[in-house]
C-alpha positions in Angstrom: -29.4 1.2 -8.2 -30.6 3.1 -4.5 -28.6 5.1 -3.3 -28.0 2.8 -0.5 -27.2 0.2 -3.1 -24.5 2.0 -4.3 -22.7 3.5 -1.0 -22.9 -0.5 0.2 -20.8 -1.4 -2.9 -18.2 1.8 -2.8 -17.8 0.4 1.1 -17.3 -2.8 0.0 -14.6 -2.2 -3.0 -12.7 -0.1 -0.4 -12.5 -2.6 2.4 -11.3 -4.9 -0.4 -8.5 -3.0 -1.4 -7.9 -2.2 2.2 -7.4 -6.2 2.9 -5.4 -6.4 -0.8 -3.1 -3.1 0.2 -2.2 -5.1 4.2 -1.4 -8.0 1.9 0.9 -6.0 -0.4 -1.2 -6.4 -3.4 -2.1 -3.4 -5.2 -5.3 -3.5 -8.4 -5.1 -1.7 -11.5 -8.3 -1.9 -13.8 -10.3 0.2 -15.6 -9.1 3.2 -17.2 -5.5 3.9 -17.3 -6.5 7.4 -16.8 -4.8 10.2 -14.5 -6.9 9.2 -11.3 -5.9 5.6 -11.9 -2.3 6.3 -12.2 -2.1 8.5 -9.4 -4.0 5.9 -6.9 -1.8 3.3 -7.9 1.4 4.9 -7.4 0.5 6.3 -4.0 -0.1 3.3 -3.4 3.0 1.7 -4.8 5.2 3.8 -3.0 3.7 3.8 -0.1 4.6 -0.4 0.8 8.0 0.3 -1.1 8.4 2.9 2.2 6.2 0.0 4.3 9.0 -2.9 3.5 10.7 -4.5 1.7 9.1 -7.7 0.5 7.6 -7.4 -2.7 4.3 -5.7 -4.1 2.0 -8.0 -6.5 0.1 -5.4 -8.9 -3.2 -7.3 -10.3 -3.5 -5.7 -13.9 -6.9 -5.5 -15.8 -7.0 -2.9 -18.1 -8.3 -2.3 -21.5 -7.4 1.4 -22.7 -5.7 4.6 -21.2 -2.9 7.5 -21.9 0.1 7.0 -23.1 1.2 9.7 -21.0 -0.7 8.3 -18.1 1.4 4.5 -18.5 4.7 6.2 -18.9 4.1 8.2 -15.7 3.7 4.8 -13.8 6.5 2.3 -16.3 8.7 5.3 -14.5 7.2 5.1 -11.1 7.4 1.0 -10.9 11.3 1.2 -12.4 11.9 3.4 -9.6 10.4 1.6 -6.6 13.3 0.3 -4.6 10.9 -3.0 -4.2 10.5 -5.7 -6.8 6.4 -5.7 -8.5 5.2 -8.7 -9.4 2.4 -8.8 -12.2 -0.2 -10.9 -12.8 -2.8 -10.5 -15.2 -6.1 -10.9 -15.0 -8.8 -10.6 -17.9 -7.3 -8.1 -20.3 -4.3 -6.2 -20.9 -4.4 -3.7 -23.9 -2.9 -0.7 -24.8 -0.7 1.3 -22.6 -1.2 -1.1 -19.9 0.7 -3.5 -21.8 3.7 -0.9 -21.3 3.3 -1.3 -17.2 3.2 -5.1 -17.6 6.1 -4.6 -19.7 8.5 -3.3 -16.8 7.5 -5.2 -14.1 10.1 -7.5 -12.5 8.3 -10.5 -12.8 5.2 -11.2 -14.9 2.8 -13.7 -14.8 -0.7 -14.1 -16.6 -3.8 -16.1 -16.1 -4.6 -19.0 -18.8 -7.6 -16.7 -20.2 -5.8 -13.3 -19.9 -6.3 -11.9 -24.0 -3.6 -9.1 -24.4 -3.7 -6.5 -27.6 -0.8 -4.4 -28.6 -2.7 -1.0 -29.6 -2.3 2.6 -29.7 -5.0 4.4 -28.0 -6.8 6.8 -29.3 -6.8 10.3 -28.6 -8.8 13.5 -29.5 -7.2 17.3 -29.3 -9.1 20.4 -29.8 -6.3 23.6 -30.3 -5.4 26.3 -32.0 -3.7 25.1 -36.0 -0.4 26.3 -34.5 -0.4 24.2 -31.6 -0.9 20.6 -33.4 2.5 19.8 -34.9 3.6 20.7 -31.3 1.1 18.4 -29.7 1.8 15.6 -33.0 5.5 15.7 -31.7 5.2 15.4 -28.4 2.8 12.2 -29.0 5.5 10.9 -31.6 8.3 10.9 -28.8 5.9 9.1 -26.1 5.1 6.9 -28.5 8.7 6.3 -29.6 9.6 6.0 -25.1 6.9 3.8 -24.7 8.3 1.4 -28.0 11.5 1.5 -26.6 11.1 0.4 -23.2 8.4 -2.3 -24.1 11.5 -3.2 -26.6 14.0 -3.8 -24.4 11.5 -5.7 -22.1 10.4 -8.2 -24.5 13.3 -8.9 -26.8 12.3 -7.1 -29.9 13.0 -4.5 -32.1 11.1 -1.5 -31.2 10.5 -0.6 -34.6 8.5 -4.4 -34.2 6.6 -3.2 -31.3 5.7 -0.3 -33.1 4.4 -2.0 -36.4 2.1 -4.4 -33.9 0.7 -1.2 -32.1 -0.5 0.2 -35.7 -2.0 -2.8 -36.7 -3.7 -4.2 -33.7 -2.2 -7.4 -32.7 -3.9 -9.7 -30.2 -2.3 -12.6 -28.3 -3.5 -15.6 -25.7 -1.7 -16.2 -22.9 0.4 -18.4 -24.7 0.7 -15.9 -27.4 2.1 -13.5 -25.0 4.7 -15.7 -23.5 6.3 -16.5 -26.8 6.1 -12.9 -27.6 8.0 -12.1 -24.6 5.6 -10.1 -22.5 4.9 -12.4 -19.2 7.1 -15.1 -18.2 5.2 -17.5 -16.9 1.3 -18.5 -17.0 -0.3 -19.4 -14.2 -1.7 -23.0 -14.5 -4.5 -24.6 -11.8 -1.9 -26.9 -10.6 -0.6 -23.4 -8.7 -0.1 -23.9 -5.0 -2.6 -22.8 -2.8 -1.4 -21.2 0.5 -2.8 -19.0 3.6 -2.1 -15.3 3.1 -0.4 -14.0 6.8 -3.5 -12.3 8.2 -4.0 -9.1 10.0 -3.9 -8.6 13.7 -6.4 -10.8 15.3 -8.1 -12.5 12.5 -8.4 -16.1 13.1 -9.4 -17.0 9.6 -6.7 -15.8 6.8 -7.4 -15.8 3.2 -7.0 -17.9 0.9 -4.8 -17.4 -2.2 -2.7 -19.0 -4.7 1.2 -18.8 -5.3 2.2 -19.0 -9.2 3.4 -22.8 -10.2 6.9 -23.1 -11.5 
């Protein structure tokens, strides 16, 4: 890829998620890493201060932190706004802790979802790992907990899935207690309000109930 190539396609993610953030709708994929988790809760709280109608985060993440999820499960459970979720390709590992918390959550028919720990690499002094084992123990324990009381289930159940890997569908995930509804094509397609002075707003969809 030029390097024209490539500045024409950073221009063109950001004025997406300009024309997402003026519709209230806010992307987390990739990595849930520390940049990730600090974009998205700028931007989080910045339409909870904007209004008060409420924020769609559009999840699509495969691995991260557990550190890095709690940080935002705390940040989204202390937005004075309601988040909507809806998830689009895959939602694995820690992320499934931020779907977890939303206050509505809604998945696409092919969303695949996997209840896993991450995995995670230390290099320290001998003294310092039962400190560092502990600390990961009681984030791990947090982030049981609160996925727990989201879905229904025993954490100690949420724990044994994380250890052993489990995957769900869509429908999978519903019955498990982790979205509650999944987005069918008979949804209703609507006009998104568009910005000042654009004659021709997008197109998007509104969740079928």
């Amino acid at each position: 890829m030029t390097e024209r190539e490539w500045d024409s396609n950073v221009d063109w993610r950001d004025q997406l998620s300009r024309r997402l953030f003026e519709q209230r709708v806010v992307l987390l994929h990739g990595p849930l890493d520390d940049l990730t988790v600090t974009r998205t809760a700028a931007e989080l709280m910045t339409l909870d201060a904007d209004g008060d109608t409420a924020v769609s985060l559009r999840i699509d993440c495969s691995e991260g932190s557990l550190a890095a999820a709690l940080t935002l499960m705390d940040v989204i459970e202390l937005l004075g706004v309601p988040v909507r979720a809806l998830c689009l390709g895959q939602v694995a590992g820690p992320a499934v802790g931020v779907l977890a918390v939303c206050g509505h959550r809604a998945a696409m028919p092919s969303t695949r979802f996997v209840l896993r720990e991450p995995t995670t690499q230390m290099e320290a002094h001998a003294r310092d790992v039962a400190q560092w084992a502990q600390i990961r123990a009681e984030e791990r324990q947090r982030f049981c907990d609160r996925v727990g009381a989201a879905t229904g289930r025993p954490p100690a159940a949420v724990a044994a899935d994380l250890a052993t890997g489990r995957f769900l569908d869509a429908d999978g995930a519903l019955a498990y207690g982790l979205v509650d509804e999944i987005t069918r094509p008979t949804a209703e397609i609507h006009q998104l309000p568009g910005t000042s002075g654009s004659t021709s707003p997008p197109i998007g969809f509104r969740p079928s109930r």
